[in-house]
PDB file of N, CA, C and O in Angstrom, chain B, residues numbered from 101:
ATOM      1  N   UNK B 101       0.829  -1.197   0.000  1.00  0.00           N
ATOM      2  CA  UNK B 101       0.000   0.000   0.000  1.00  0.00           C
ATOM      3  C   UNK B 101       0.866   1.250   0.000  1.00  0.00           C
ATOM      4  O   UNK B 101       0.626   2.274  -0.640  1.00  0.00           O
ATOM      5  N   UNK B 102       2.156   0.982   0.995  1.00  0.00           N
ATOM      6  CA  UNK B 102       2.758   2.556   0.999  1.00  0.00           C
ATOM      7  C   UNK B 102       3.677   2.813  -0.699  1.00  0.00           C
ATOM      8  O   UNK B 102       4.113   3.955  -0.840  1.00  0.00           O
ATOM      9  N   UNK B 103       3.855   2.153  -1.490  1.00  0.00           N
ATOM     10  CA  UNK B 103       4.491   1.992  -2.969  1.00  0.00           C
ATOM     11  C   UNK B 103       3.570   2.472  -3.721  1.00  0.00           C
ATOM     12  O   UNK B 103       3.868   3.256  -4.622  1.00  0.00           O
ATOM     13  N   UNK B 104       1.815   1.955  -3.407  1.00  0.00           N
ATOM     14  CA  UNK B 104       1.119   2.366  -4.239  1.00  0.00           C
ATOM     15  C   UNK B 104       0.581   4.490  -3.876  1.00  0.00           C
ATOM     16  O   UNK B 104       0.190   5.328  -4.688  1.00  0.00           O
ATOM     17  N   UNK B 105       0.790   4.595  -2.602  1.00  0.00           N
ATOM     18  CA  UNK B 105       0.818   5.887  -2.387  1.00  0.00           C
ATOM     19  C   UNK B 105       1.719   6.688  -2.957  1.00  0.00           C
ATOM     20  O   UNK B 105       1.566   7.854  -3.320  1.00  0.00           O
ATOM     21  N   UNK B 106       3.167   5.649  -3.051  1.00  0.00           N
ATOM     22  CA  UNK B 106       4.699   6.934  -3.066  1.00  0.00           C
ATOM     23  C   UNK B 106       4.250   7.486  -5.115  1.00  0.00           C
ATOM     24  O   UNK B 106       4.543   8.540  -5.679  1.00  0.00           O
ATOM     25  N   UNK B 107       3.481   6.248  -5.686  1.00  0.00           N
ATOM     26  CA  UNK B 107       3.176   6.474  -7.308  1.00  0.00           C
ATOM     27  C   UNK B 107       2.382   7.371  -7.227  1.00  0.00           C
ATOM     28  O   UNK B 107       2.690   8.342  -7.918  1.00  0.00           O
ATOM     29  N   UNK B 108       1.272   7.486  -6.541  1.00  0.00           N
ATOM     30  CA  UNK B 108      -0.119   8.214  -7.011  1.00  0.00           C
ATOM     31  C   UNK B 108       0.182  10.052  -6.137  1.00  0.00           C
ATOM     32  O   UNK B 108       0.243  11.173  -6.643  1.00  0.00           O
ATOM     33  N   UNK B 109       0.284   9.650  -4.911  1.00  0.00           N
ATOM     34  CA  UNK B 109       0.451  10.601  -4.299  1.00  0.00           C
ATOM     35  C   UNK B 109       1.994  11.429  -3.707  1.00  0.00           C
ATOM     36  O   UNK B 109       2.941  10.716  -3.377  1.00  0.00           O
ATOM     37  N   UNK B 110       2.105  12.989  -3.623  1.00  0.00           N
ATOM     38  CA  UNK B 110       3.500  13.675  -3.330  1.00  0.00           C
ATOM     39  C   UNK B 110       3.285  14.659  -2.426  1.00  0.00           C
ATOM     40  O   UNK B 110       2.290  15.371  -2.292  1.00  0.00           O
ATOM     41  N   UNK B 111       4.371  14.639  -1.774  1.00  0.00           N
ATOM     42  CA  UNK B 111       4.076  15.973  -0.761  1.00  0.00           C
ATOM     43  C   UNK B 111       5.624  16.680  -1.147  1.00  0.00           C
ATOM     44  O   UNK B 111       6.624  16.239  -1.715  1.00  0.00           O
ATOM     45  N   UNK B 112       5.298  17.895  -0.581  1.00  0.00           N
ATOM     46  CA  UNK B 112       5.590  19.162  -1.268  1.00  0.00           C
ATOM     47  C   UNK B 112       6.093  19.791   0.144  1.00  0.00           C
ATOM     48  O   UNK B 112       5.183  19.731   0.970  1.00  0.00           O
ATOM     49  N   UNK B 113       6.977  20.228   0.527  1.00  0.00           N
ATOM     50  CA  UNK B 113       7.012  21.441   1.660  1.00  0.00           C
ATOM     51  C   UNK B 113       6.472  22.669   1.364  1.00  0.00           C
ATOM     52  O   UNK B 113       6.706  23.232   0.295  1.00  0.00           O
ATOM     53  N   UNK B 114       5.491  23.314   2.559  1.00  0.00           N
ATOM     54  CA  UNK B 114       5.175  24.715   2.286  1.00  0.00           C
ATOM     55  C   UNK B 114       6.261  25.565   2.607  1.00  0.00           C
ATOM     56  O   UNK B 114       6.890  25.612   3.664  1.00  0.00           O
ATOM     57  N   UNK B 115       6.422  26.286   1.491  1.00  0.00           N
ATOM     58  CA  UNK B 115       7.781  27.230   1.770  1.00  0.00           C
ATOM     59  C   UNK B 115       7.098  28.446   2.893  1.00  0.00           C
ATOM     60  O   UNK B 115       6.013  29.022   2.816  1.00  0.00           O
ATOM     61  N   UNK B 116       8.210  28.573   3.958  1.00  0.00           N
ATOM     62  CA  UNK B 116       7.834  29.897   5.398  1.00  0.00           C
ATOM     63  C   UNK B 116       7.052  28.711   5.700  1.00  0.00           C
ATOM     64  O   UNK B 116       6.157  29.482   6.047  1.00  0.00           O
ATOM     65  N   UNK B 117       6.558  27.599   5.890  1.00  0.00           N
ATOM     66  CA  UNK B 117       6.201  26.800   7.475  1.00  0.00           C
ATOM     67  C   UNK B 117       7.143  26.375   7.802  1.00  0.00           C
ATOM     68  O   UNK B 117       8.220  26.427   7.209  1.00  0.00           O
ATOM     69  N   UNK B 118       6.833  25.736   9.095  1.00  0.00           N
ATOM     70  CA  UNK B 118       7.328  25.046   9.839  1.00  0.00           C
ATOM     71  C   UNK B 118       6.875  23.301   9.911  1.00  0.00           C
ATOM     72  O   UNK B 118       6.390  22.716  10.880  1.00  0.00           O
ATOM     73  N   UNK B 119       7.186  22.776   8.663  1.00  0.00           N
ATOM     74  CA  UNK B 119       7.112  21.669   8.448  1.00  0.00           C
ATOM     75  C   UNK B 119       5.505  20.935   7.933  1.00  0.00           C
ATOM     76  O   UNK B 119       5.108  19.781   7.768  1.00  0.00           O
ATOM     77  N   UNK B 120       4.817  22.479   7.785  1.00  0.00           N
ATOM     78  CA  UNK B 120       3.819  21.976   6.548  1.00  0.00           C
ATOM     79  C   UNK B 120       3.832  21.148   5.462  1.00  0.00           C
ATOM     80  O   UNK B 120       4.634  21.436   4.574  1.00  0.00           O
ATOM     81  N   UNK B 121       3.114  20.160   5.316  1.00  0.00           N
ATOM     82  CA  UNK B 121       3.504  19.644   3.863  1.00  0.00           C
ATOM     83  C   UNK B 121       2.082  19.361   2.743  1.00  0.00           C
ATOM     84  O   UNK B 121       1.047  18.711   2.887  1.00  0.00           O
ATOM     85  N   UNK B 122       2.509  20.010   1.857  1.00  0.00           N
ATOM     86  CA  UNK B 122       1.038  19.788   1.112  1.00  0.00           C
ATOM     87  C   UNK B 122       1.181  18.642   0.267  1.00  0.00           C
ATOM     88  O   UNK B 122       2.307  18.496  -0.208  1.00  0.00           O
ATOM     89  N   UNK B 123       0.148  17.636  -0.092  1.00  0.00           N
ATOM     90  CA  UNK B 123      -0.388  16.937  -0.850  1.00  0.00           C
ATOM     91  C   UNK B 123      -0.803  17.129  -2.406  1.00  0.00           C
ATOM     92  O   UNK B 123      -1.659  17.964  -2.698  1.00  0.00           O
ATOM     93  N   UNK B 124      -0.281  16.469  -3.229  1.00  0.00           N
ATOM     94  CA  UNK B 124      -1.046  16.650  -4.242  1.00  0.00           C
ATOM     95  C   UNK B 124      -1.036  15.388  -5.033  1.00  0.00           C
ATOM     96  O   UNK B 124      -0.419  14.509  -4.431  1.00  0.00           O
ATOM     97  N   UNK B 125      -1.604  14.936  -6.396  1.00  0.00           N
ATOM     98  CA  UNK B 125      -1.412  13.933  -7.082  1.00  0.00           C
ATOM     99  C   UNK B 125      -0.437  14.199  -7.988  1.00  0.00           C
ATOM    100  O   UNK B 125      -0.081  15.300  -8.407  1.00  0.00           O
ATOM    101  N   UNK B 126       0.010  13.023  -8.289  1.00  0.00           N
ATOM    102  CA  UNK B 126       1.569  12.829  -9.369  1.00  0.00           C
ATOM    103  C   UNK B 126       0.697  12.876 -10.454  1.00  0.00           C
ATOM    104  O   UNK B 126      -0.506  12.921 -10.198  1.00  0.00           O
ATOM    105  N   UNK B 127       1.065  12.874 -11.613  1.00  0.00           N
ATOM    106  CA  UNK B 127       0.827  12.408 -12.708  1.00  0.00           C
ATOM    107  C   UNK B 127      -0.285  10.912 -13.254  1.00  0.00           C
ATOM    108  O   UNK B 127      -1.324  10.813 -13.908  1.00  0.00           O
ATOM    109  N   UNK B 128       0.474  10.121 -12.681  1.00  0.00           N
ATOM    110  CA  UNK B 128      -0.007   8.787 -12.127  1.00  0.00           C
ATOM    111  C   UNK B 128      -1.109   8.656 -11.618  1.00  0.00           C
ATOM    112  O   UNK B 128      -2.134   8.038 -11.907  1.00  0.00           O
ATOM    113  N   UNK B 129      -0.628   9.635 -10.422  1.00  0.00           N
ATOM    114  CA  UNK B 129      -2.608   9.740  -9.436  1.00  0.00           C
ATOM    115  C   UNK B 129      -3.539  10.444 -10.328  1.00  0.00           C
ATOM    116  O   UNK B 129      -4.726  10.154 -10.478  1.00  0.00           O
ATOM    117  N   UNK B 130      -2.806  11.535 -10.993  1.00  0.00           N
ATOM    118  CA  UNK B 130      -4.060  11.819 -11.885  1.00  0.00           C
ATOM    119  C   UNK B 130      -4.488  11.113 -13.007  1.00  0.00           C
ATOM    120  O   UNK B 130      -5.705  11.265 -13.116  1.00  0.00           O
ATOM    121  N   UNK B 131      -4.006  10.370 -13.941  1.00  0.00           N
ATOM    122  CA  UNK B 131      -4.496   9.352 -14.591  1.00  0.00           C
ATOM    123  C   UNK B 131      -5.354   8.237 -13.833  1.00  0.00           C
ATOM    124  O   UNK B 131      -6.390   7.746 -14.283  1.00  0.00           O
ATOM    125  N   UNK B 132      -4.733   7.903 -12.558  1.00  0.00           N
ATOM    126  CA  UNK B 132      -5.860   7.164 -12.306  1.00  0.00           C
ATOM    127  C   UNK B 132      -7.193   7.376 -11.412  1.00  0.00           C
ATOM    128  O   UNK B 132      -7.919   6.503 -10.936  1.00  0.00           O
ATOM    129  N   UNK B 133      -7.325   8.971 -11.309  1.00  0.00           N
ATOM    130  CA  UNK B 133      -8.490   9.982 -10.905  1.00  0.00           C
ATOM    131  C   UNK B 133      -9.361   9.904 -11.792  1.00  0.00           C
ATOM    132  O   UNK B 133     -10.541   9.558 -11.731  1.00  0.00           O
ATOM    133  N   UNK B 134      -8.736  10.238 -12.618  1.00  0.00           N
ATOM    134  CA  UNK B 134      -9.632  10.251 -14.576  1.00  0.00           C
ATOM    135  C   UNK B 134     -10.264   9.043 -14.353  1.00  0.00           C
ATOM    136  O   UNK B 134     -11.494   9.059 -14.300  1.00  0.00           O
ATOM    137  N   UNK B 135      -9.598   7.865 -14.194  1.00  0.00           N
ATOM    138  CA  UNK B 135     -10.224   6.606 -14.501  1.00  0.00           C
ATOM    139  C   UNK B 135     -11.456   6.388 -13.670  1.00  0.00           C
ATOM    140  O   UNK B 135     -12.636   6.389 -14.021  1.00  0.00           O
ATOM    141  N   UNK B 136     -10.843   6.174 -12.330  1.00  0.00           N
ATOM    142  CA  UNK B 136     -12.471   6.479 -11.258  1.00  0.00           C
ATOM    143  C   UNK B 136     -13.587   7.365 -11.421  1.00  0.00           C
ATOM    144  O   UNK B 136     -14.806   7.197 -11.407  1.00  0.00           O
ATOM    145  N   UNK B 137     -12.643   8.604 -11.621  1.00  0.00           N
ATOM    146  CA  UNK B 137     -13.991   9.227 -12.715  1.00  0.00           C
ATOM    147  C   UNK B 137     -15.194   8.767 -13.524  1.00  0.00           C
ATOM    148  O   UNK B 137     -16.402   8.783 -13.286  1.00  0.00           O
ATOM    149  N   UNK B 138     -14.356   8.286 -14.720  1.00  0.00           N
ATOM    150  CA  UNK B 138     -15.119   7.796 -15.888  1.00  0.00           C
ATOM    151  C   UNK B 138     -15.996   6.558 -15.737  1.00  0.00           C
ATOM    152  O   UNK B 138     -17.038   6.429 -16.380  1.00  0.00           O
ATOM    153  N   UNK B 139     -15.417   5.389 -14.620  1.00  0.00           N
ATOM    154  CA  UNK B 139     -16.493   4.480 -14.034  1.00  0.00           C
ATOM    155  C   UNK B 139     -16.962   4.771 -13.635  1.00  0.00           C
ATOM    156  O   UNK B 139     -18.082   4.292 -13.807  1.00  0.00           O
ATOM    157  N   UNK B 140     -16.886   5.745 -12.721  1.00  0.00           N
ATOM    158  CA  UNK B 140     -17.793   5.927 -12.012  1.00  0.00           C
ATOM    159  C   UNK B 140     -19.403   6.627 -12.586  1.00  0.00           C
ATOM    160  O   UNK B 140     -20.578   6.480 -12.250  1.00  0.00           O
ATOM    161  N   UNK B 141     -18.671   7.428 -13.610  1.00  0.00           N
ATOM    162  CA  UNK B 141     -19.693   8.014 -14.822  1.00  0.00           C
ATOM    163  C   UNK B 141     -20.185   7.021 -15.336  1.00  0.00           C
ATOM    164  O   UNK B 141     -21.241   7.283 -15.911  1.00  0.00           O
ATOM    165  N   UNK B 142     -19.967   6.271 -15.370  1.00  0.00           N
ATOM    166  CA  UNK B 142     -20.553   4.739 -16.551  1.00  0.00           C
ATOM    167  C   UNK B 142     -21.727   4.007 -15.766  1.00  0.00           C
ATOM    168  O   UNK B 142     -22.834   3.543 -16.042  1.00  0.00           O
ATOM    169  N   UNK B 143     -20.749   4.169 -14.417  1.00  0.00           N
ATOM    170  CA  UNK B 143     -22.103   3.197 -13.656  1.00  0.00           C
ATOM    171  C   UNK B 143     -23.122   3.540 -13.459  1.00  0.00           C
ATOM    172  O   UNK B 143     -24.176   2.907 -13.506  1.00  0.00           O
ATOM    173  N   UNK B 144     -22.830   5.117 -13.091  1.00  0.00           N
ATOM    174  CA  UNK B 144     -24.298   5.902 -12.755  1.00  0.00           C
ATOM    175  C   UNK B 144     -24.991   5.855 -14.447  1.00  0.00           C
ATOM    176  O   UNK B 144     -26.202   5.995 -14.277  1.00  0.00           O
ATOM    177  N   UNK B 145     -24.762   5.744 -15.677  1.00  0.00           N
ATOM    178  CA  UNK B 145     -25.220   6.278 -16.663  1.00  0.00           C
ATOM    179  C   UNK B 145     -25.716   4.639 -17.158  1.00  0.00           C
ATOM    180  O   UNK B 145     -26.628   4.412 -17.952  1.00  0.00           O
ATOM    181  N   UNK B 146     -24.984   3.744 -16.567  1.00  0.00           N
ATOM    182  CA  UNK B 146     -25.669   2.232 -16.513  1.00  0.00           C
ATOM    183  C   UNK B 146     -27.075   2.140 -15.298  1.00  0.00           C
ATOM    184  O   UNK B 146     -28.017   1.355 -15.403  1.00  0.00           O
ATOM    185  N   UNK B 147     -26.947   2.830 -14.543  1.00  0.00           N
ATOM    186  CA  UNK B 147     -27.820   2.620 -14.021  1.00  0.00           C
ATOM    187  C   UNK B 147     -29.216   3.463 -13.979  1.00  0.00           C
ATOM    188  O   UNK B 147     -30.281   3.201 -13.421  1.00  0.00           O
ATOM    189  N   UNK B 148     -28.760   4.722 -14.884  1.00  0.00           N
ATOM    190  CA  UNK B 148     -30.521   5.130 -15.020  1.00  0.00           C
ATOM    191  C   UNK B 148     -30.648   5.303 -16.715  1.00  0.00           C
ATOM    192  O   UNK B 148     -31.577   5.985 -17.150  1.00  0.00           O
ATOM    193  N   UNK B 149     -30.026   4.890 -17.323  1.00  0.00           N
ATOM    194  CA  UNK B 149     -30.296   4.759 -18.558  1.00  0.00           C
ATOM    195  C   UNK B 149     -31.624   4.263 -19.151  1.00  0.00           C
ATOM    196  O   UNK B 149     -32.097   4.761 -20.173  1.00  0.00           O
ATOM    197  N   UNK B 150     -32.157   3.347 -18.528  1.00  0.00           N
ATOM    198  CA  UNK B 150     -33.697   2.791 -18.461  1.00  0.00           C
ATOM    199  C   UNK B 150     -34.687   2.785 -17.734  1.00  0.00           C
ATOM    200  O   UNK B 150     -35.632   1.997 -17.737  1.00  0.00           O
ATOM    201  N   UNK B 151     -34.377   4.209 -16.697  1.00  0.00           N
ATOM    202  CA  UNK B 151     -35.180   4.668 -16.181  1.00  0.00           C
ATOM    203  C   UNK B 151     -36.384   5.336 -16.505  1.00  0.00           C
ATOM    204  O   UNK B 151     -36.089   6.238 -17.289  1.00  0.00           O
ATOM    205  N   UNK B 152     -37.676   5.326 -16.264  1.00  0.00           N
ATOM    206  CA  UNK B 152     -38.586   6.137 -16.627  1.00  0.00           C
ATOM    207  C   UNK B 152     -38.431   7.371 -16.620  1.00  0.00           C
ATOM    208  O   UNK B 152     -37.504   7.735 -15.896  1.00  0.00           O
ATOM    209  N   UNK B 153     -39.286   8.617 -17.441  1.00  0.00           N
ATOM    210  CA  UNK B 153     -39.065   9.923 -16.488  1.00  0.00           C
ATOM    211  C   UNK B 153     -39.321  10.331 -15.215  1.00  0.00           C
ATOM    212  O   UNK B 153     -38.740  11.230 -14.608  1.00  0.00           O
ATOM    213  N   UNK B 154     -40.652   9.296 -14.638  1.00  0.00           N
ATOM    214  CA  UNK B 154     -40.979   9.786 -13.574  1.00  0.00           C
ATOM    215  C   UNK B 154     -40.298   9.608 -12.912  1.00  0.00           C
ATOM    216  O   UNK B 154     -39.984  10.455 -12.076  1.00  0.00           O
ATOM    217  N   UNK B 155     -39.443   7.745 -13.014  1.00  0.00           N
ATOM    218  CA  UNK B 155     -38.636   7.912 -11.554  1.00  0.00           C
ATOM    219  C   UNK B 155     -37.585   9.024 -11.762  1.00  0.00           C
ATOM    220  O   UNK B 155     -36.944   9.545 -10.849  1.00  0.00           O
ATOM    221  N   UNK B 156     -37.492   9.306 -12.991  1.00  0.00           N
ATOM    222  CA  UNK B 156     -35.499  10.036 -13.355  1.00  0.00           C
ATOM    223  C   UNK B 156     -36.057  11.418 -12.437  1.00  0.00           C
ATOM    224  O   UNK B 156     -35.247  11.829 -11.605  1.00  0.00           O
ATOM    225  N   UNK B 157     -37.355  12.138 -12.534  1.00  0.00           N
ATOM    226  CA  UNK B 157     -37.293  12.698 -12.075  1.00  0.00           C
ATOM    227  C   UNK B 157     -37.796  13.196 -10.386  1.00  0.00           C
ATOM    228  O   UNK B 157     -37.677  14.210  -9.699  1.00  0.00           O
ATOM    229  N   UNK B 158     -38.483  11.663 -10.206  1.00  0.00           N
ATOM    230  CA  UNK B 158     -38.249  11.936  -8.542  1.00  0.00           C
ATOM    231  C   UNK B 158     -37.243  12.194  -8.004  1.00  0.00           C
ATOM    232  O   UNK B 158     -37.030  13.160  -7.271  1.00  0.00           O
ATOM    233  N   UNK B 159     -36.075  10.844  -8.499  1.00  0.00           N
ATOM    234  CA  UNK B 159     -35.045  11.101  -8.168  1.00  0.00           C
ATOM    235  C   UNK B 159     -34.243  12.399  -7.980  1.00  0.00           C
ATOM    236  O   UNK B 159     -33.641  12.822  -6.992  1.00  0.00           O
ATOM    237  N   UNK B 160     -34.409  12.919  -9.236  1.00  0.00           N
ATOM    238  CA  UNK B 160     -33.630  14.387  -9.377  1.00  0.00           C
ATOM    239  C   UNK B 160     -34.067  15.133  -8.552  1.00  0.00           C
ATOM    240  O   UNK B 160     -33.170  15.784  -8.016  1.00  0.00           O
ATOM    241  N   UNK B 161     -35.133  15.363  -8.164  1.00  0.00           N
ATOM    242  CA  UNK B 161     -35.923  16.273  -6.859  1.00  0.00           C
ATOM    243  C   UNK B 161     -35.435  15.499  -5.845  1.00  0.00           C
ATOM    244  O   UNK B 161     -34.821  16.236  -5.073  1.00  0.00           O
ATOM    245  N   UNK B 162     -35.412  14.179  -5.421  1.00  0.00           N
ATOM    246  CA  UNK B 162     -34.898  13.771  -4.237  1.00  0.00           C
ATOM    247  C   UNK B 162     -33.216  14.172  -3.954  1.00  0.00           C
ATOM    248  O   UNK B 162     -32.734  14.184  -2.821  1.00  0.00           O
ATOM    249  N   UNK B 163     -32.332  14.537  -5.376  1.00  0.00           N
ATOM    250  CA  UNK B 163     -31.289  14.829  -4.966  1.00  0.00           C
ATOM    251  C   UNK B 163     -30.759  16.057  -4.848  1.00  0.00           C
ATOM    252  O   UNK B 163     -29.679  16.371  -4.349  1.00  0.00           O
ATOM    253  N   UNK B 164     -31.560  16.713  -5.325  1.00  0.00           N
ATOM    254  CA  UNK B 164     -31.619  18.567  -5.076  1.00  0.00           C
ATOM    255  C   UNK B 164     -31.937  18.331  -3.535  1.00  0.00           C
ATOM    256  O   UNK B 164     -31.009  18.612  -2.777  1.00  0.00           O
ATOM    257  N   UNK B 165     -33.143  17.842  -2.943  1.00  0.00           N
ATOM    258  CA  UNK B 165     -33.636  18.144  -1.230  1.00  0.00           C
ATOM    259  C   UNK B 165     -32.179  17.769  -0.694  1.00  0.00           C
ATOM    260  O   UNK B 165     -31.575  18.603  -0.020  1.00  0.00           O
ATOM    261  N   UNK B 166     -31.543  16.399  -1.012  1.00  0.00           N
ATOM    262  CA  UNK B 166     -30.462  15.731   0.136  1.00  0.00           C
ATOM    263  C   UNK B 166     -29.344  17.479  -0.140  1.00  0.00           C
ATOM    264  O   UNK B 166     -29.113  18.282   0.765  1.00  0.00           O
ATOM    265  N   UNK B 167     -28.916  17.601  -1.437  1.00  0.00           N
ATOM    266  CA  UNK B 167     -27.871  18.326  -1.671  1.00  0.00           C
ATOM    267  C   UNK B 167     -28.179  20.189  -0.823  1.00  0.00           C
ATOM    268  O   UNK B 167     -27.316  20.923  -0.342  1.00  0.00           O
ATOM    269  N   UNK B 168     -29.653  20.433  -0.926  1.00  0.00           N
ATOM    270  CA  UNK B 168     -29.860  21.567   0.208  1.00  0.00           C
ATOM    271  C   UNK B 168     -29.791  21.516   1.643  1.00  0.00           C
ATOM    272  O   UNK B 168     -29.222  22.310   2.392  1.00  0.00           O
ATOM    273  N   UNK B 169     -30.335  20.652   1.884  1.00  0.00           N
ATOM    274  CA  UNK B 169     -30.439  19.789   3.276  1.00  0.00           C
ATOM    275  C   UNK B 169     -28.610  19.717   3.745  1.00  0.00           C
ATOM    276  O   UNK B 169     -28.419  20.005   4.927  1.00  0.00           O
ATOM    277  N   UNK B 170     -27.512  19.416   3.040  1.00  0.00           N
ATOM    278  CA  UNK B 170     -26.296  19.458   3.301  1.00  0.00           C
ATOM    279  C   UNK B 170     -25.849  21.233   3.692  1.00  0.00           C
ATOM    280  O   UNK B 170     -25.470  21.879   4.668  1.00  0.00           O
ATOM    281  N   UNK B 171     -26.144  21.436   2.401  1.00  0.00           N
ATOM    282  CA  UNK B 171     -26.317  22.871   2.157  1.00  0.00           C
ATOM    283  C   UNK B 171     -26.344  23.598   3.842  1.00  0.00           C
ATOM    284  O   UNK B 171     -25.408  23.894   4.585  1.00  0.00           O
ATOM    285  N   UNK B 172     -27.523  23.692   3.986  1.00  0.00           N
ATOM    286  CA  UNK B 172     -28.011  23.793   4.909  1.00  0.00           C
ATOM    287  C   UNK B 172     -27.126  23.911   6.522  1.00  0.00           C
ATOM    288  O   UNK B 172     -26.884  24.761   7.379  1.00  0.00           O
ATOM    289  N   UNK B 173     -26.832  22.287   6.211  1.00  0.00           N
ATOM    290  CA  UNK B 173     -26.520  22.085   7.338  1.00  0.00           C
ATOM    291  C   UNK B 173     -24.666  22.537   7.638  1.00  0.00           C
ATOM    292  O   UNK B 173     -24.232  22.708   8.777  1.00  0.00           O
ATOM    293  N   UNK B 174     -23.932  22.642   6.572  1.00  0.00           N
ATOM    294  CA  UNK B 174     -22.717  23.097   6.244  1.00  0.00           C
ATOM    295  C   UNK B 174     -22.802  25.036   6.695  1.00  0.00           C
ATOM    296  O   UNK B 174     -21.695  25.567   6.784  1.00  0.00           O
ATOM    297  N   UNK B 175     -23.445  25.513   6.825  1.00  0.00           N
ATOM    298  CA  UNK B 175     -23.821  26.914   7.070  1.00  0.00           C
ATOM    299  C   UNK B 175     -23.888  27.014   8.763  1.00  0.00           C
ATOM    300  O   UNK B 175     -23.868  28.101   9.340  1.00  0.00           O
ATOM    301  N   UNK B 176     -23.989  25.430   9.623  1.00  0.00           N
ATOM    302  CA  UNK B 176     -24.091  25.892  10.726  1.00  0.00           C
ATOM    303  C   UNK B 176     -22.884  26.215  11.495  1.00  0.00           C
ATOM    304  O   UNK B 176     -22.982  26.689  12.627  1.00  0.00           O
TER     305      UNK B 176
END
């Protein structure tokens, strides 16, 4: 696991801290960001592809309420 981190992921010193270190993805990690991405796009697009409208669009109203409701609650 720590080999597959040293590929994907790098840290960086913040220049003026005191031993800050920032994170970012290599090259590597970002190719394989893209990839999780794009399944992840596939699955969702496998999975309502034969959806009705009505459910496509309960759904879509059910995910506007969860995404305000966060909203919401991120403001406290």
């Amino acid at each position: 696991m720590q080999n597959l981190k040293k590929r994907f992921i790098a840290r960086k010193l913040v220049s003026g801290s005191k031993g800050i270190k920032k994170l970012y993805l290599t090259n590597t990690g970002k190719e394989e960001a893209k990839k999780i991405d794009w399944n992840g796009d596939k699955q969702i697009y496998e999975r309502l592809k034969n959806m009705d409208k009505k459910d496509c669009d309960r759904l879509c109203e059910a995910m506007v309420l969860i995404e305000s409701i966060l909203r919401k609650n991120d403001e406290k």
